[in-house]
C-alpha positions as CSV (number, residue, x, y, z in Angstrom):
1,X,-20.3,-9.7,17.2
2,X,-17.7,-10.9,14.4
3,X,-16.2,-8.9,11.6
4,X,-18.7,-11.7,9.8
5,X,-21.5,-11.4,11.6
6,X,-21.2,-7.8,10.9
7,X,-20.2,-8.1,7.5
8,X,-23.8,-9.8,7.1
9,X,-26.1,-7.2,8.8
10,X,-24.1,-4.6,6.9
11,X,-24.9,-6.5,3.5
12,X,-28.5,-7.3,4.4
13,X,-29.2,-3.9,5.3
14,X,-27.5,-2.5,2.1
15,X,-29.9,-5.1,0.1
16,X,-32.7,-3.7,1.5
17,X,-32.0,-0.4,1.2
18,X,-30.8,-0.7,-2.5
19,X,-27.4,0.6,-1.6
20,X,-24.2,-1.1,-2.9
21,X,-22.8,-4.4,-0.8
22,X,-19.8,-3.3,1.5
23,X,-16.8,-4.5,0.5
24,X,-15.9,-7.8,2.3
25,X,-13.9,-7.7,5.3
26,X,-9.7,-8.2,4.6
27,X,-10.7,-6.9,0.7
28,X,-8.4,-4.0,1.1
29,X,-5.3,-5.1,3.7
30,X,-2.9,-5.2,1.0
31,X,-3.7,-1.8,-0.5
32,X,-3.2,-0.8,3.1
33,X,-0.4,-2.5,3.7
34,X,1.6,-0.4,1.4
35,X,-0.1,2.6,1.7
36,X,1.5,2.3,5.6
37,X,4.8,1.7,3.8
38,X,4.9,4.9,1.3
39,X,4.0,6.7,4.5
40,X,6.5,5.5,7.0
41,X,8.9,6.7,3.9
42,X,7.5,9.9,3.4
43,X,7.8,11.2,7.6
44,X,11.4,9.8,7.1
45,X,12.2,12.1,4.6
46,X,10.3,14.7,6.1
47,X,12.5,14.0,9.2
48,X,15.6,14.2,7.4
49,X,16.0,10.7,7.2
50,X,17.8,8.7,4.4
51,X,15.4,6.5,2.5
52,X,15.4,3.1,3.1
53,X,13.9,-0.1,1.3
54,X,12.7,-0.2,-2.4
55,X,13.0,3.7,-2.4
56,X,16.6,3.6,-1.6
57,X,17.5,0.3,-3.9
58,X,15.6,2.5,-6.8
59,X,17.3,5.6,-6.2
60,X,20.8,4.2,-5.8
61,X,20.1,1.6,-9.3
62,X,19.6,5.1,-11.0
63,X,23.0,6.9,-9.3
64,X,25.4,4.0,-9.8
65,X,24.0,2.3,-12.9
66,X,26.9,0.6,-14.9
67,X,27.6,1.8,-17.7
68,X,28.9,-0.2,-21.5
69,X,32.4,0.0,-21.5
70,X,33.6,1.3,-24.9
71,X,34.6,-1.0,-27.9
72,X,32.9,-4.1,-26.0
């Protein structure tokens, strides 16, 4: 059986029941997507690694930010 095939018994069933319509299949892969990435960097920091990626561009903008020059 498909993901679509199942995705319609599931919503059928729910229908019949009264019960809310699953959410269609690939509805939540980008939520996902970046929950896997906050993760990856969390177990790197709770392995002592350095941060990496938007973490690590963030973190160093904030360290090294330029700063006005005086009288210019």
């Amino acid at each position: 059986m498909s993901i679509t095939q199942q995705y319609l018994l599931d919503t059928y069933r729910a229908r019949r029941l009264g019960e809310p319509a699953p959410p269609a299949p690939g509805a939540h892969d980008w939520q996902l997507v970046r929950e896997m990435g906050g993760h990856r960097e969390f177990r790197a920091a709770l392995a002592g690694r350095p941060a990496r990626g938007r973490l690590r561009t963030a973190l160093s903008r904030r360290l090294f930010a330029r700063r006005p020059r005086p009288g210019c």
